[in-house]
PABA-948831 format. One record per atom (N, C-alpha, C): residue in three letters; x, y, z. Coordinates in pm, whole numbers, plus 50000, padded with zeros to 5 digits. Example, Ala and Ser with C-alpha at 12.3 -4.5 7.8 and 13.67 -1.06 7.14 Angstrom:
REM residues 2
ala513194943150780
ala512304955050780
ala513204967050780
ser512854977550708
ser513674989450714
ser512905000350787
END
This chain:
REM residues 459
unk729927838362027
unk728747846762004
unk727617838161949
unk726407844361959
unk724797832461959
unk724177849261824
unk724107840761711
unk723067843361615
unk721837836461583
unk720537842461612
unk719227838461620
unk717987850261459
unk717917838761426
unk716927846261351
unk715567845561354
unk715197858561382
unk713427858861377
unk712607867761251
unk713327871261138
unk712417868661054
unk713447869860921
unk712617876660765
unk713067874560669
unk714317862060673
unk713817852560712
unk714377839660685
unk713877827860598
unk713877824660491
unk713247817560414
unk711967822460356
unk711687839260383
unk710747847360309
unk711627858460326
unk711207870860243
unk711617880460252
unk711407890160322
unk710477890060370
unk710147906260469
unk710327900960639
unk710457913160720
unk709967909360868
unk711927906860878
unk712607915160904
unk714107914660871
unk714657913060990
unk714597908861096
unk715307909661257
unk716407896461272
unk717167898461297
unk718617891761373
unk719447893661465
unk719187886461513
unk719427891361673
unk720517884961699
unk722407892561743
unk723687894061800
unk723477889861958
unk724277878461995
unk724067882662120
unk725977881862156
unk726777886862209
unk728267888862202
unk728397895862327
unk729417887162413
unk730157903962562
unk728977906362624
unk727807895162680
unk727027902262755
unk725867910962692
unk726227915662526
unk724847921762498
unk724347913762397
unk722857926662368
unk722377917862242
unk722187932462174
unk722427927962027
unk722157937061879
unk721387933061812
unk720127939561772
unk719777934961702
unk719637941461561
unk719597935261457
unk720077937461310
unk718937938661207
unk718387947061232
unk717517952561129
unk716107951961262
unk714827954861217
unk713717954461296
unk712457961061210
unk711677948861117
unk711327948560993
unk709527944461043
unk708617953060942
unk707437943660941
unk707687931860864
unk707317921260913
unk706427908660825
unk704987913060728
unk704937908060636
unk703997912360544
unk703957901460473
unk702167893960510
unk701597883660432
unk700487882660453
unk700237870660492
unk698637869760529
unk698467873660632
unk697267881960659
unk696637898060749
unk696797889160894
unk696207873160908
unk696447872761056
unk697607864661097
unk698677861160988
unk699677854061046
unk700707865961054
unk700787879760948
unk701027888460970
unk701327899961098
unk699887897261151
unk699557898661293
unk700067897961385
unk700127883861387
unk700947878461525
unk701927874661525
unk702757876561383
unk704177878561401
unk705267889061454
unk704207900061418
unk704607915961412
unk704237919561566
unk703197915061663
unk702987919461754
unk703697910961844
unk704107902361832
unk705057894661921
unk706297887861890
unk707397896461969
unk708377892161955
unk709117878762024
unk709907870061978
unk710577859362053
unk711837862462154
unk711847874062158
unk713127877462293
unk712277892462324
unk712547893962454
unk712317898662524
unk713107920162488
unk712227921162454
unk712827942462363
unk713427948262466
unk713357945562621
unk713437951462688
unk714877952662713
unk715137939962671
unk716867932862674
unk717677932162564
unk716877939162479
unk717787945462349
unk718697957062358
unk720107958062353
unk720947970262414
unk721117978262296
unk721177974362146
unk720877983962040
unk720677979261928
unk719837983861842
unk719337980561718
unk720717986961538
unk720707978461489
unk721387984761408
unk720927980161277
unk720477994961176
unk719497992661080
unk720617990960942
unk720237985260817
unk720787985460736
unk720347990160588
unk718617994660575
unk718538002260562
unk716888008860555
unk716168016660508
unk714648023160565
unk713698012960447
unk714208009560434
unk712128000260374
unk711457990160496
unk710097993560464
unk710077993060584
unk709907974760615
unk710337969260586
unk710757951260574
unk712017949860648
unk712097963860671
unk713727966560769
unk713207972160868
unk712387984960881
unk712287992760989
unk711477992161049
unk710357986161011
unk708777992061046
unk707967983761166
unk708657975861258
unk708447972961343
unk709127976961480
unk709407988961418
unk711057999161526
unk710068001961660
unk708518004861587
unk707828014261702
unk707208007861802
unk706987993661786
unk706307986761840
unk707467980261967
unk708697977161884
unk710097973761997
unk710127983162120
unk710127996262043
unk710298007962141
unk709108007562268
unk707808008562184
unk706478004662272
unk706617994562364
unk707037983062352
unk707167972562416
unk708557972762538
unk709417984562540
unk710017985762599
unk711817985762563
unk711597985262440
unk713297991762392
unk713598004862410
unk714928005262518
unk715648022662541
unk716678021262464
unk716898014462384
unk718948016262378
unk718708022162242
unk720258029462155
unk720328034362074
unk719888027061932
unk719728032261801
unk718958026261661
unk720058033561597
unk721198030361546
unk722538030261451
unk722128029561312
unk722038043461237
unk721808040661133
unk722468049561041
unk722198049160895
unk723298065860821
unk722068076560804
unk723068085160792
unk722208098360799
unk720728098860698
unk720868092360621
unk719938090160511
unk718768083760572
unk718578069460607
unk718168063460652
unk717508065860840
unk717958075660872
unk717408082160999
unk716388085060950
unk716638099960827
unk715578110660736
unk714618099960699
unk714448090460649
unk713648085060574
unk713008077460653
unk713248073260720
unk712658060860836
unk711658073260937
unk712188079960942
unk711188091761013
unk709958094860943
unk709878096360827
unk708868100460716
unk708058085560713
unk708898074760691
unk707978062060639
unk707168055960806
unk707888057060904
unk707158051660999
unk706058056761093
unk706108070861048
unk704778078061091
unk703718071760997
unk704148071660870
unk702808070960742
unk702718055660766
unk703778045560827
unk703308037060832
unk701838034361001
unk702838037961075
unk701558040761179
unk700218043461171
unk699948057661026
unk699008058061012
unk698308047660909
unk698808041760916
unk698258031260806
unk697668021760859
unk698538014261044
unk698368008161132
unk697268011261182
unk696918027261218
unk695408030761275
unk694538033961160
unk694668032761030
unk693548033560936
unk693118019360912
unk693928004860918
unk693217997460867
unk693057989860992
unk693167989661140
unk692437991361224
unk691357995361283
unk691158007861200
unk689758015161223
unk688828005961120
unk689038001660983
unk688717997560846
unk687977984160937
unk689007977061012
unk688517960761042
unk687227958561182
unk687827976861230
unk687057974761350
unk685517979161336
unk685517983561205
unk683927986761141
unk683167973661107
unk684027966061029
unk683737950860974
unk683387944261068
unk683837944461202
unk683807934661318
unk682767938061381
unk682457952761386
unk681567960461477
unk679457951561389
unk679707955161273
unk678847949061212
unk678387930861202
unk679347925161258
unk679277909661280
unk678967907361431
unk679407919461486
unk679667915861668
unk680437910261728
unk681657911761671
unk683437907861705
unk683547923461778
unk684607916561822
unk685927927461919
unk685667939761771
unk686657947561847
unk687587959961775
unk688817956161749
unk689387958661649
unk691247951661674
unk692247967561710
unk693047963361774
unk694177975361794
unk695227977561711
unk695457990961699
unk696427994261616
unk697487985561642
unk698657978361562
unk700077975061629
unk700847987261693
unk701068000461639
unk701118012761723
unk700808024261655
unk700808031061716
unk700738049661664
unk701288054561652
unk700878067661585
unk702368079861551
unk702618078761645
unk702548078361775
unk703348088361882
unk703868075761915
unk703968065861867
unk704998054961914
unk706278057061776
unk705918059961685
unk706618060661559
unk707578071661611
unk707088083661662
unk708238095961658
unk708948090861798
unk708498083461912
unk709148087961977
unk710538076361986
unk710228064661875
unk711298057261831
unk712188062461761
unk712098072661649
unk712768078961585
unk713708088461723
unk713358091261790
unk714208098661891
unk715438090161943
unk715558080161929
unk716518067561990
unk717378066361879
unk717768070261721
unk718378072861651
unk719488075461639
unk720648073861617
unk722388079361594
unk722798073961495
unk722798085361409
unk723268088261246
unk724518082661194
unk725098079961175
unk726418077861117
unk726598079160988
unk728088085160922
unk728318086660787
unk729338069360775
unk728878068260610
unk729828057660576
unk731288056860631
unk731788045860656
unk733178046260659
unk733628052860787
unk732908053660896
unk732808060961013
unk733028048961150
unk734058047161178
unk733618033161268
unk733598041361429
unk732318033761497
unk732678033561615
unk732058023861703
unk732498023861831
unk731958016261933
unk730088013761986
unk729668000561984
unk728348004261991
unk728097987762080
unk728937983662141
unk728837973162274
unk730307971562269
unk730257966362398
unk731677957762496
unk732427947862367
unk733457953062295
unk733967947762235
unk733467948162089
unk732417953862032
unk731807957061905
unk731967971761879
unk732367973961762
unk732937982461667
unk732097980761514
unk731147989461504
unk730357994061352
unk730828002561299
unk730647997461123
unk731278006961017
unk730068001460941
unk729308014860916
unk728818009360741
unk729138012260660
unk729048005260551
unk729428009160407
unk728568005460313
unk728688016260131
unk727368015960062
unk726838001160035
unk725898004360033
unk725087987760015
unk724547991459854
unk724288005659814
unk723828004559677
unk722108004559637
unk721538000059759
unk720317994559756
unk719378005559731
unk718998016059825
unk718428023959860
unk719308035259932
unk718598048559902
unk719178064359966
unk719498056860063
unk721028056860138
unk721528058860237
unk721508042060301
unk721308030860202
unk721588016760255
unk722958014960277
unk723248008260353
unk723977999960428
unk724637986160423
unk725837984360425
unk726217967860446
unk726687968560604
unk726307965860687
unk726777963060814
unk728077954060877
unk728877961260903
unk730247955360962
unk730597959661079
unk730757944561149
unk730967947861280
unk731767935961328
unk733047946161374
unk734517940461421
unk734327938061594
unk734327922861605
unk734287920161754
unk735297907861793
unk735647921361884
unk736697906762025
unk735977900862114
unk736677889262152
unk735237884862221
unk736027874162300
unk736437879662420
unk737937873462494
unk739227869362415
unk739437879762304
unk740947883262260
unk740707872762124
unk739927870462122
unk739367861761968
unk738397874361899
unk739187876961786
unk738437886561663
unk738207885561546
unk736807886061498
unk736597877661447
unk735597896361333
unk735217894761228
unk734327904161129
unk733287897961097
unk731937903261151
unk730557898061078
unk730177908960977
unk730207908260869
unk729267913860808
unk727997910560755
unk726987915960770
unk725297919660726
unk725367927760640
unk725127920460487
unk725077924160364
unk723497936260354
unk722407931760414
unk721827939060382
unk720907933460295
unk720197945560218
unk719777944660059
unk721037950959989
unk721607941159871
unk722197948059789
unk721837949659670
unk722217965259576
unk721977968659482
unk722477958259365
unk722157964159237
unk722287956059127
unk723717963459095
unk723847976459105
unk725267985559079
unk725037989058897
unk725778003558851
unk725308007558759
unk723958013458782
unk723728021158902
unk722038026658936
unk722158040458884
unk721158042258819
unk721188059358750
unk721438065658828
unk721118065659006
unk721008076959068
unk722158072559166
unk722058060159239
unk723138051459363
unk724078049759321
unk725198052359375
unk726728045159412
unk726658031259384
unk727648021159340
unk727798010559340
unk728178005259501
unk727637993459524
unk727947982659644
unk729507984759660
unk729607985459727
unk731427986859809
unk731877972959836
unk733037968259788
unk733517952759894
unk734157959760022
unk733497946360034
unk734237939560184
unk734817935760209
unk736387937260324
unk737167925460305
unk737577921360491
unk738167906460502
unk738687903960570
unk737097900760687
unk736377891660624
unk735587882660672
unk735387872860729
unk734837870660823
unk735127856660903
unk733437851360907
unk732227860960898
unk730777856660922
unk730437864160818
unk729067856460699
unk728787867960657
unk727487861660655
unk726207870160672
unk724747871660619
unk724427876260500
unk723877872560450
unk723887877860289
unk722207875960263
unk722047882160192
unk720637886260149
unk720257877459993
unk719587869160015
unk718757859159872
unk717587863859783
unk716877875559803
unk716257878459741
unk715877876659603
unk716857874159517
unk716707871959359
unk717687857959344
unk718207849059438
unk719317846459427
unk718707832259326
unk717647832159251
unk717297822959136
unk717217826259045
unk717377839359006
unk716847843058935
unk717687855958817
unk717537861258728
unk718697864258634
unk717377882858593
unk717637894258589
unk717077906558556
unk717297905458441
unk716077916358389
unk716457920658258
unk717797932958256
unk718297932458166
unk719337939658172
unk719177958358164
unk720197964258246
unk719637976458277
unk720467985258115
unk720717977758026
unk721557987057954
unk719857991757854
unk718997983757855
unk717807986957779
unk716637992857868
unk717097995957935
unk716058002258061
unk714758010957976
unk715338024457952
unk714608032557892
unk713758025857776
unk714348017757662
unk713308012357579
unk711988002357628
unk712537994257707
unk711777986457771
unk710477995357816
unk710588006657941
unk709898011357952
unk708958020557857
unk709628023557749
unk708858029557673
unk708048019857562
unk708098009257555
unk707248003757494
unk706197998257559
unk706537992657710
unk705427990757798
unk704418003057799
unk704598015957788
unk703868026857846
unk702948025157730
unk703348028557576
unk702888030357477
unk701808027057423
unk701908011157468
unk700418009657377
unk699218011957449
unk699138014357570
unk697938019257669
unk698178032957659
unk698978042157695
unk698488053757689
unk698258058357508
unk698758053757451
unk697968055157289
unk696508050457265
unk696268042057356
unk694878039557328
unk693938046357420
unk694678058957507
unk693628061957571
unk693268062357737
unk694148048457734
unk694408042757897
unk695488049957979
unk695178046558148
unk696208050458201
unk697158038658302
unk697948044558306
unk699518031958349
unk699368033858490
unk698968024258558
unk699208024358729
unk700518019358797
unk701218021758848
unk702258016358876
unk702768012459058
unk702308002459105
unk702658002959253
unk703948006259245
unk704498016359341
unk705878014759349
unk706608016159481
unk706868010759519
unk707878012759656
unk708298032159689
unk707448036959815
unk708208049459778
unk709528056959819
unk710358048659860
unk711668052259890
unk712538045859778
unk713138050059723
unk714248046359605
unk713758040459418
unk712228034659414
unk711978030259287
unk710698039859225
unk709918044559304
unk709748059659240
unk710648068059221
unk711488076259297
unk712568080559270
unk713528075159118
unk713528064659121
unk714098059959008
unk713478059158848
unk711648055958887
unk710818058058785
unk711008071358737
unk710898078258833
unk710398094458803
unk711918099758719
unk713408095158718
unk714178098458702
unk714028095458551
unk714058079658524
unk713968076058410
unk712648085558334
unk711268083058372
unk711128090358300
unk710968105158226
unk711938114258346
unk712488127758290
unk713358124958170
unk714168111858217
unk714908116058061
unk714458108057988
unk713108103757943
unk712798104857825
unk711828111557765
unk711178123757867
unk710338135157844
unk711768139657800
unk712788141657830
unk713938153557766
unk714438149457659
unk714598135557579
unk714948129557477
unk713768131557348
unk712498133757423
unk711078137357293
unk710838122457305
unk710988114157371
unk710658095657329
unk709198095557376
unk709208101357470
unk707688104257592
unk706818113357553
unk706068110757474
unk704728129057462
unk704738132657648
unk704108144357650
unk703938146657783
unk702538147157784
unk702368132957841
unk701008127257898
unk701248132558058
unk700388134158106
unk700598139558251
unk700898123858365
unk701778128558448
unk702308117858528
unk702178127058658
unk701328115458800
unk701278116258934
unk701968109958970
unk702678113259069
unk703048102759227
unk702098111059329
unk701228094959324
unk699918094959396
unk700408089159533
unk701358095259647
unk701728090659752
unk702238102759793
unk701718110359931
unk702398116460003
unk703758110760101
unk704198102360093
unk705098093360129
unk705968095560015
unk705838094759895
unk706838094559786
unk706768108259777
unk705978119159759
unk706808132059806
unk707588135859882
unk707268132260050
unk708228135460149
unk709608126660090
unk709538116360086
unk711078108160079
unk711568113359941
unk711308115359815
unk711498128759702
unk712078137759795
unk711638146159842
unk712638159959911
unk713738155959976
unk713618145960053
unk715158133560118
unk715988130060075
unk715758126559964
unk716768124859835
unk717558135559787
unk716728144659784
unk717438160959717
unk718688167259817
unk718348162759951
unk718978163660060
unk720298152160084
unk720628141260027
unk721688136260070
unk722368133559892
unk722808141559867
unk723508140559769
unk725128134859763
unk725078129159886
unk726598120259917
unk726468107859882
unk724878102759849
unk724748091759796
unk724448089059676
unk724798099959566
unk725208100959442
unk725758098759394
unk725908088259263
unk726828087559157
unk726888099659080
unk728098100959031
unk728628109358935
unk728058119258851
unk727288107358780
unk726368115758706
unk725168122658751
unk724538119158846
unk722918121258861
unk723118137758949
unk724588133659065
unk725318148159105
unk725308160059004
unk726018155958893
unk725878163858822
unk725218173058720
unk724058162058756
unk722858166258662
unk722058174958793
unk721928169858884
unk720998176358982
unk722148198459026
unk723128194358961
unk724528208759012
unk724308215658885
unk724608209958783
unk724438217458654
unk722938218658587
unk721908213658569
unk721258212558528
unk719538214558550
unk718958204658617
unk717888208758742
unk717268197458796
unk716008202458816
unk716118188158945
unk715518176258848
unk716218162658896
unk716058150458841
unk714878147158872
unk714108149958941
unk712798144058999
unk712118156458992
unk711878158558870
unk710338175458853
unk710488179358728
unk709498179158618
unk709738184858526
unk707868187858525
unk707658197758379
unk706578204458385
unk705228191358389
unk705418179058345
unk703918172958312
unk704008164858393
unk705078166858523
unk705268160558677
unk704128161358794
unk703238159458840
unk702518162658948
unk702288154359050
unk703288162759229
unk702968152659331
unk701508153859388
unk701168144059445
unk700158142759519
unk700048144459662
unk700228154859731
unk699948153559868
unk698458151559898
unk697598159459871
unk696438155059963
unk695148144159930
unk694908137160026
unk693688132059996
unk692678133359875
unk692208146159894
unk691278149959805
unk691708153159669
unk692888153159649
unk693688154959489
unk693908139259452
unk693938131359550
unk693848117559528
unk692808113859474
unk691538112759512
unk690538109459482
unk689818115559376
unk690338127859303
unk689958135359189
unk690328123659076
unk691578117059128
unk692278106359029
unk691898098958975
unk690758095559036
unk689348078458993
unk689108086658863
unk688488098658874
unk687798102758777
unk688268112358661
unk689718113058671
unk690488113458562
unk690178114358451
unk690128119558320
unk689588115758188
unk691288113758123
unk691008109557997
unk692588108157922
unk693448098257981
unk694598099757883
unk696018086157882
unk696748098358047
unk697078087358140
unk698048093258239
unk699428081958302
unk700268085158364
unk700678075658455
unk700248079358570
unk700468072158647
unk700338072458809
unk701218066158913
unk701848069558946
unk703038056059014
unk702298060759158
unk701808049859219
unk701368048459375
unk701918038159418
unk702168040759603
unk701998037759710
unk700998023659716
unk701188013459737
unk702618006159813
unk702907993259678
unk704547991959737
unk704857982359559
unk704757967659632
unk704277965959726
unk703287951859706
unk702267949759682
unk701467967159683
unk700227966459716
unk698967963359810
unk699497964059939
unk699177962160073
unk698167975760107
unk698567987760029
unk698418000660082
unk697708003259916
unk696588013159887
unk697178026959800
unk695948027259681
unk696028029259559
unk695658029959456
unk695008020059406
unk695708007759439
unk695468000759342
unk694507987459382
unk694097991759492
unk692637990459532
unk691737996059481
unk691888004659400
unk689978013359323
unk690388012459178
unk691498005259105
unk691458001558993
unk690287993158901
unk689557991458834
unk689157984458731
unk688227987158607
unk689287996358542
unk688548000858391
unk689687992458339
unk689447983558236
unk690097976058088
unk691027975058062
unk691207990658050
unk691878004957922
unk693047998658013
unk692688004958167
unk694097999358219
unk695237993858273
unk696307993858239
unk697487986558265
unk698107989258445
unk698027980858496
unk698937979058606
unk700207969458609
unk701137981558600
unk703167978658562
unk703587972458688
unk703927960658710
unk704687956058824
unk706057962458782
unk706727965758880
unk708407969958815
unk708987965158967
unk708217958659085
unk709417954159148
unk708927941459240
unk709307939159316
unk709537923159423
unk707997927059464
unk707457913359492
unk706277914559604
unk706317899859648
unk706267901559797
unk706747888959867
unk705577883459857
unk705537871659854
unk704527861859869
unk703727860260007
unk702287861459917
unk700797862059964
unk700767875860024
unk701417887959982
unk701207898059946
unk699927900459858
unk699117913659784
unk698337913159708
unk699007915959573
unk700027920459593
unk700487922559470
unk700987910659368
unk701657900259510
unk701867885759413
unk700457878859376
unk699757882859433
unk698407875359444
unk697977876659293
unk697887893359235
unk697307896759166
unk698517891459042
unk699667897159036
unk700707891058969
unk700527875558913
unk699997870659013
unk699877854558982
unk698797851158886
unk697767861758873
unk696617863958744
unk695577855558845
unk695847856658990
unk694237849459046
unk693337858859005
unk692077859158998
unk691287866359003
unk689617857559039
unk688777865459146
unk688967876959239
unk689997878159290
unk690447889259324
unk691277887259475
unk690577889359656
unk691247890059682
unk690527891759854
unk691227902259893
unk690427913859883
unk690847928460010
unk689977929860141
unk690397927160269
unk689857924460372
unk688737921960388
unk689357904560310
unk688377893860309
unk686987895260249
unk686927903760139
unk686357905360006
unk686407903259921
unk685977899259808
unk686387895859671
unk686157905559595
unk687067907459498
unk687627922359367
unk687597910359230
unk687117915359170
unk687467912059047
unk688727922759006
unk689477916958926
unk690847919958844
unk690307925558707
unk690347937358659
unk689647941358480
unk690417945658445
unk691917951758503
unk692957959958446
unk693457948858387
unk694657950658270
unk695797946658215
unk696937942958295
unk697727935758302
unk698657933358410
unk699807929158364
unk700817932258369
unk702517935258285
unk703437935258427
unk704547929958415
unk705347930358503
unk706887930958438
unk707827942058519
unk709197941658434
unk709677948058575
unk710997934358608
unk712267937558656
unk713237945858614
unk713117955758528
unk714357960158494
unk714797973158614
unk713567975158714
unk714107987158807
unk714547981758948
unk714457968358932
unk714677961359118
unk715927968459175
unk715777971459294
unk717117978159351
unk717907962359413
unk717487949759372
unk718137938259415
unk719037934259325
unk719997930759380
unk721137922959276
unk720317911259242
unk720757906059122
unk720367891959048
unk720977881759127
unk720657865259037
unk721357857759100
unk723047860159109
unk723367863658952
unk724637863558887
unk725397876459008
unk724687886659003
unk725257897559064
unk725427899659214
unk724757886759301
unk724647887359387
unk725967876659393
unk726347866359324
unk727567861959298
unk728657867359267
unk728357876359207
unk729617889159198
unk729897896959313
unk729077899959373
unk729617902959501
unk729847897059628
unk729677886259602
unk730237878159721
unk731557875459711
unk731987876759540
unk733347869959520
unk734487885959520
unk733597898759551
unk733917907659586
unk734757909459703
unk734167901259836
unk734487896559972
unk735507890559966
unk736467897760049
unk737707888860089
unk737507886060217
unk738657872760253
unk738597872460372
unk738607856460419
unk739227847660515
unk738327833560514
unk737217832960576
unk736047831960517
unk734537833760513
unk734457819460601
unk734407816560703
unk733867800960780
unk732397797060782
unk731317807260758
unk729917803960828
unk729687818060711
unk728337810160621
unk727757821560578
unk725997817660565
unk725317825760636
unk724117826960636
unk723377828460522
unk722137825160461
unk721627832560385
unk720357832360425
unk719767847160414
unk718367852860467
unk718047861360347
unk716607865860373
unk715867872760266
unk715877867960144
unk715277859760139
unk715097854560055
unk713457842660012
unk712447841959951
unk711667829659979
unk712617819359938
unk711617810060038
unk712507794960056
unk713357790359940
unk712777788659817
unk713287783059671
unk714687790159658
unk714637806759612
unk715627810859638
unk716897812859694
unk716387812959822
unk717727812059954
unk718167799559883
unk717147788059897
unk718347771759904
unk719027773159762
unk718517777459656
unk719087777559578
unk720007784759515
unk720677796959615
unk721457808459605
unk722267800059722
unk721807795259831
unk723087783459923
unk723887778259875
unk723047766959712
unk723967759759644
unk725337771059551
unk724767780159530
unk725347791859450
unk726717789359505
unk726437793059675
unk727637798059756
unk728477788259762
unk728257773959788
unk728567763159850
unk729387758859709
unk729467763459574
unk730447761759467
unk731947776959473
unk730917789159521
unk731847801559470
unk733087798759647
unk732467792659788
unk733267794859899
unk733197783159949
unk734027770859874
unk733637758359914
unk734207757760118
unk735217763860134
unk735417764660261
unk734697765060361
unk733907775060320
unk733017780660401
unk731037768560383
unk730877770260540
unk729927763560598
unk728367774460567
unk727657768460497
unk726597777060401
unk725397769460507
unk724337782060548
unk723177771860604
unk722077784860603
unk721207776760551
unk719517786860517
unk718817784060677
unk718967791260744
unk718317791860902
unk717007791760905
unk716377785160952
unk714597783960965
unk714327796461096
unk713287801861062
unk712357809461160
unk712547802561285
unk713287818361379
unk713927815961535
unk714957803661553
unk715667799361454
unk716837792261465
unk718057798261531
unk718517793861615
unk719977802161679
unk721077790961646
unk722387799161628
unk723337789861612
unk724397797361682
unk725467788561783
unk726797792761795
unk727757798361718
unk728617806361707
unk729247809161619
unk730637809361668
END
């Protein structure tokens, strides 16, 4: 079998890996790239193999660094089935319309800019109606469910931990009476998630891909979660200010909003009024309420006995536009958790009063705006403008849905199996090589290699 990678390889986003085994090809995730606007571009609009000759996509799980180039495959001429869990169908449906429209809003945005210089118009990468009618090519699967999905390939997923309804991808293939187990780790969780299941092992491995994302790097620990956050909030909304928070809206709003119900229910929190300023983090909010198979113990039981984990009285979502924009002009201490947690999208473009604080709480891939701003440049450049930076700027890992370095070592040593060939992707460059060396002590057996952009290897 021939493994080729075309993206999140030595960066993190833009997630595609492409199976080729028995005559077909699989491909393994199908992700935007997200960086700079025109290398961005022409990564996302052109693919290095041919979509047409893709026989099925298999997702691992809905952010869209995984999904969000589904519509454009399809556009370009992908028919075959998109293998995913039931969770991750729901959610990928919600995020890739809003991403579409995002595709024809800042299309329209550039084609005004251009129109005024006397450049072209630029084109959307696609539209809703490329978004839904990819979502139609979809087949759901529950965990632990194996079945046939090419000539000699057999899929099972199991929890990845990461996000509602993620995935570790396993797939058992003969391949002229030689059988051999790849698994595609995915994104994996940190485990111990207020709301997620812990990461599941794996066993009886022969290939594995594994995901580098943090793999340098060590979290703050989740046993202080709640304090942490409550001292970050404190001294800005005591003075008056309000807390902006980019946040990813599938799984770390959800998680914000959880945490901070319970410490509006503990009395730790006055009830300062809190938005989720994202119609995106509402819809995927109701998604959540809906797959309660991807519940731990407790959060089940709080959502059966008790009420809902995500709504309490000084809670307010944001669906429309115009309740958005009431937001600039706000008076008083608030939070706000918006849309998007790199900051590509949302809010945190019309930020700059003093007073306030903008909370990093998760990953932003590099030359993103969010690392940009993270990095304390200031101006920054929003389509190819300069912003001055006036907010406050704080950043805390303690909500990443990524395992650490340590924990991402813990679960590898989770894996049974003789491991011969292990990949590592998703990750920026520093990381991966230095989560390689990780591996290359915990599976000395095994043959460790950080794959460069469109590298293929025999297997």
């Amino acid at each position: 079998m021939k493994l080729s990678f075309h993206g999140a390889v030595r960066t993190t986003t833009g997630s595609r890996h492409l199976l080729e085994v028995n005559g077909t090809r699989l491909l393994l995730d199908c992700g935007l790239y997200q960086g700079k606007r025109q290398e961005s571009i022409e990564r996302n609009q052109q693919f290095p193999f041919d979509p047409k000759s893709v026989d099925a996509v298999i997702l691992s799980h809905a952010h869209i660094d995984h999904i969000g180039n589904l519509p454009n495959l399809h556009k370009q001429g992908f028919a075959g089935n998109v293998y995913c869990t039931f969770a991750t169908r729901d959610l990928a449906a919600i995020m890739l319309e809003d991403s579409a429209r995002i595709q024809v809003a800042d299309a329209a945005y550039v084609s005004k800019k251009h129109k005024k210089k006397g450049l072209p118009p630029v084109e959307p990468l696609y539209l809703p109606e490329d978004a839904e009618s990819a979502v139609r090519q979809f087949v759901s699967l529950g965990y632990e469910r194996p079945i046939p999905v090419a000539n000699g390939v057999k899929l099972t997923f199991r929890d990845a931990g990461h996000i509602l309804g993620s995935a570790q991808v396993i797939l058992d293939i003969d391949e002229g009476g030689t059988k051999r187990r790849l698994l595609f780790s995915g994104d994996i969780g940190r485990g111990d998630h207020a709301i997620l299941r812990d990461p599941q092992p794996v066993e009886d491995i022969d290939v594995l891909l594994v995901e580098s994302t943090y793999g340098n790097r060590e979290h703050t620990a989740q046993s202080g979660l709640s304090d942490e956050v409550e001292a970050l909030l404190a001294g800005t909304l005591n003075n008056g200010g309000k807390v902006i928070i980019p946040a990813f809206s599938v799984g770390r709003t959800q998680l914000l909003v959880y945490t901070l119900h319970q410490l509006v229910e503990a009395g730790r929190l006055p009830g300062f009024p809190i938005y989720v300023d994202s119609p995106l983090s509402v819809n995927a909010t109701e998604v959540f309420r809906l797959h309660s198979e991807c519940f731990n113990s407790d959060i089940y039981t709080f959502l059966r006995e008790k009420e809902n984990p995500f709504g309490m009285d000084n809670l307010t979502y944001i669906r429309k536009a115009s309740e958005s924009i009431k937001l600039n002009s706000l008076d008083g201490p608030a939070i706000i958790i918006s849309s998007s947690g790199m900051c590509e999208a949302g809010r945190i473009r019309h930020i700059s009063n003093p007073d306030d604080l903008i909370l990093f709480v998760g990953y932003c891939a590099y030359n993103t705006l969010g690392s940009v701003i993270r990095a304390g440049i200031d101006p920054v450049y929003i389509f190819g403008e300069p912003h001055k930076v006036k907010a406050k700027i704080e950043s805390f890992d303690g909500f990443s849905a990524h395992a650490d370095k340590s924990e991402l070592a813990d679960y590898v040593k989770s894996l049974t199996g003789d491991i011969k060939k292990i990949f590592v992707v998703h990750g920026e460059e520093d990381s991966s090589l230095a989560f390689a060396d990780t591996l290359r002590q915990l599976k000395p057996s095994a043959k460790v290699t950080v794959p460069e952009l469109n590298e293929s290897f025999e297997v």
